[in-house]
N, C-alpha and C positions, 0 to 999 in steps of 0.2 A: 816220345810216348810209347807205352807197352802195347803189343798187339795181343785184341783180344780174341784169340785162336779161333774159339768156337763161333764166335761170330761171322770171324774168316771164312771163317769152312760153310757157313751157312750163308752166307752171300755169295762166295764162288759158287756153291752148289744152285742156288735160284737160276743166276748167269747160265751156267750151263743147260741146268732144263729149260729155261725160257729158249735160248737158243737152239736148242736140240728142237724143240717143236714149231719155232718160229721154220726150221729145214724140213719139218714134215717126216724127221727122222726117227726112229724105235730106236729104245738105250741100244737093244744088239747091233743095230745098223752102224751105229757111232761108236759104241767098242769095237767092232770088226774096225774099222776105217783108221782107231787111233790105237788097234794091237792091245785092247786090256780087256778084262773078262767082263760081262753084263753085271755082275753085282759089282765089281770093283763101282764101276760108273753108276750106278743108282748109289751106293755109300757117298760118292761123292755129291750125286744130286739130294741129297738126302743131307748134307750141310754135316756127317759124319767122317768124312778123309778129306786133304784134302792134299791135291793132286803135288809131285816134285815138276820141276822146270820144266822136264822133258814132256811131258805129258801136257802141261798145260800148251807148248808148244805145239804137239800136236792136235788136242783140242782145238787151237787158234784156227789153226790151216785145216782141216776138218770144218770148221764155221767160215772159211775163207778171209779170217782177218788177223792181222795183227795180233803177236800178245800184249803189249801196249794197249791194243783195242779191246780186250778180252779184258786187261787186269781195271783199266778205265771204267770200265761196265761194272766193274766188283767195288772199285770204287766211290761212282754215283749209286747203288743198292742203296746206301745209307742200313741204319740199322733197324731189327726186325720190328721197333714200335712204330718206324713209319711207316711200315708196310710194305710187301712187295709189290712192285709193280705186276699189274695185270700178264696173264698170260693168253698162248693165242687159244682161240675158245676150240673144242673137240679133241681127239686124240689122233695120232698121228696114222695116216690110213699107211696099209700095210700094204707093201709091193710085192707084187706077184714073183714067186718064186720062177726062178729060170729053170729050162728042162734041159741045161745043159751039164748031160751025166755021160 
């Protein structure tokens, strides 16, 4: 069967932010951690790019799981008429910056 790219990209991308939030983390906390810039990562949560191996690897290990575990998750999403599953409710509260300068 052919992959349908954009769909890809916009299930990975759901995966991602449902997880980003489920850690209580800001996209910059999780690009600092996986080395790629805040908009690389919102284009990605944004179901517009969509990540090479290595990245998805470190995505995984950044979420503490598997890529196995991560591409599983992309593919139970199903597609976008079934809807995405629920996300966690508020926005991710912000960690106090360290004063260590």
């Amino acid at each position: 069967p052919r992959v349908d790219l954009p769909e890809l990209q916009r299930r990975f991308g759901r995966v991602v932010l449902r997880r980003r939030l489920e850690a209580r983390l800001t996209q910059e906390q999780l690009a600092v951690a996986v080395g790629v810039h805040r908009n690389h990562l919102s284009l990605i949560e944004r179901g517009q790019h969509l990540p090479n191996l290595a990245l998805v690897f470190s995505l995984a290990a950044a979420f503490g799981v598997s890529m196995g575990t991560l591409i599983n998750e992309v593919e139970a999403e199903g597609p976008q008429a079934d809807g995405p599953q629920p996300l966690p409710r508020g926005r991710p509260r912000k960690r106090p910056k360290s004063n260590d300068s």
